[in-house]
C-alpha positions in Angstrom: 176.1 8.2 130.5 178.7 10.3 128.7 178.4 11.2 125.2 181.9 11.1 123.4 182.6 13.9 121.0 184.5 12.4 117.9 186.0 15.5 115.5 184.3 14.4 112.2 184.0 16.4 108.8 182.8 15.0 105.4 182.9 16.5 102.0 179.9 16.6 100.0 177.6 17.5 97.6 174.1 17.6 97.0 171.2 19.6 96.2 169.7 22.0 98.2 165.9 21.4 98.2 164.2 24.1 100.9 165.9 26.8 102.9 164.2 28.2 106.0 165.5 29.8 109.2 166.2 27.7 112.2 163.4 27.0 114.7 166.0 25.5 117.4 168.9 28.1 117.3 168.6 31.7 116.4 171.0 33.3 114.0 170.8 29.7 111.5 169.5 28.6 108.3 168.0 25.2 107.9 169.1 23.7 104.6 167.4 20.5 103.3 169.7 18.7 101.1 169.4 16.0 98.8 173.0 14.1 99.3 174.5 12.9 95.9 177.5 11.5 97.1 179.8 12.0 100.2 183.4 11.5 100.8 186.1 11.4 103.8 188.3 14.8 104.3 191.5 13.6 104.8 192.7 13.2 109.1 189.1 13.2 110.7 186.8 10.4 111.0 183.3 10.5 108.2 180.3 10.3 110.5 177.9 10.7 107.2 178.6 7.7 105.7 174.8 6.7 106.5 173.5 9.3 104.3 174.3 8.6 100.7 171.3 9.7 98.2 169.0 10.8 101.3 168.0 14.2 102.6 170.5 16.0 104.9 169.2 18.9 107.3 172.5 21.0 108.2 173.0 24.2 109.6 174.6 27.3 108.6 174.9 30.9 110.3 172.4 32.9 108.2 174.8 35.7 108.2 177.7 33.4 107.0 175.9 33.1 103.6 173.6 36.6 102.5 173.5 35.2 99.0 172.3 31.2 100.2 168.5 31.9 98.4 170.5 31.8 94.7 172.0 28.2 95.7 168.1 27.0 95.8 167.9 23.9 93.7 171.4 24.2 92.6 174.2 21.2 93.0 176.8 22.5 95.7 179.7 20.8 97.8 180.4 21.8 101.2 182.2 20.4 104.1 179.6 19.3 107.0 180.7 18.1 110.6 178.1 16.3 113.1 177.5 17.7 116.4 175.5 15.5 118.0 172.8 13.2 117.3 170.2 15.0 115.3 172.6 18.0 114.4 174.9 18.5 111.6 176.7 22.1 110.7 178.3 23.2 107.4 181.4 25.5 107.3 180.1 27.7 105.3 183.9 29.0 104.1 183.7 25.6 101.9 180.1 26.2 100.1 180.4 25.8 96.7 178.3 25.8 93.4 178.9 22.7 91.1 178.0 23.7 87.5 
């Protein structure tokens, strides 16, 4: 069976609860994020629409963000794609903090 690859992106923010370095792919951070709201980016398709007020593990190139550690328990917004079924990556050019 094929798997089809839909281009998705959603825009959200949360709170990022743990940080810890990738078990499955070398090079990437783990984030665990507490999902306050999410919303559709404008021209792709929102694949995230499942997770409102739940934890969220995405993925970000550990080099991509040397200062992530001060984001701890802080309320960001970022735009997150999913890759496939159990993974979900963050373009780490659209990590904010939300004061």
């Amino acid at each position: 069976k094929i798997m089809q690859i839909i281009e998705n992106w959603a825009e959200v923010s949360g709170t990022i609860t743990s940080i810890q370095k990738s078990k499955k792919i070398d090079a990437f951070l783990e984030l665990a994020v507490n999902i306050h709201s999410e919303k559709y980016v404008k021209g792709f398709k929102n694949l995230l629409t499942d997770f409102k007020a739940k934890t969220l593990t995405v993925l970000v190139r550990e080099s991509h963000v040397p200062n992530i550690k001060a984001l701890l328990n802080k309320k960001v917004q970022f735009s997150v794609r999913k890759a496939n079924l159990i993974s979900y990556f963050m373009d780490e050019k659209s990590l904010k903090e939300i004061k």
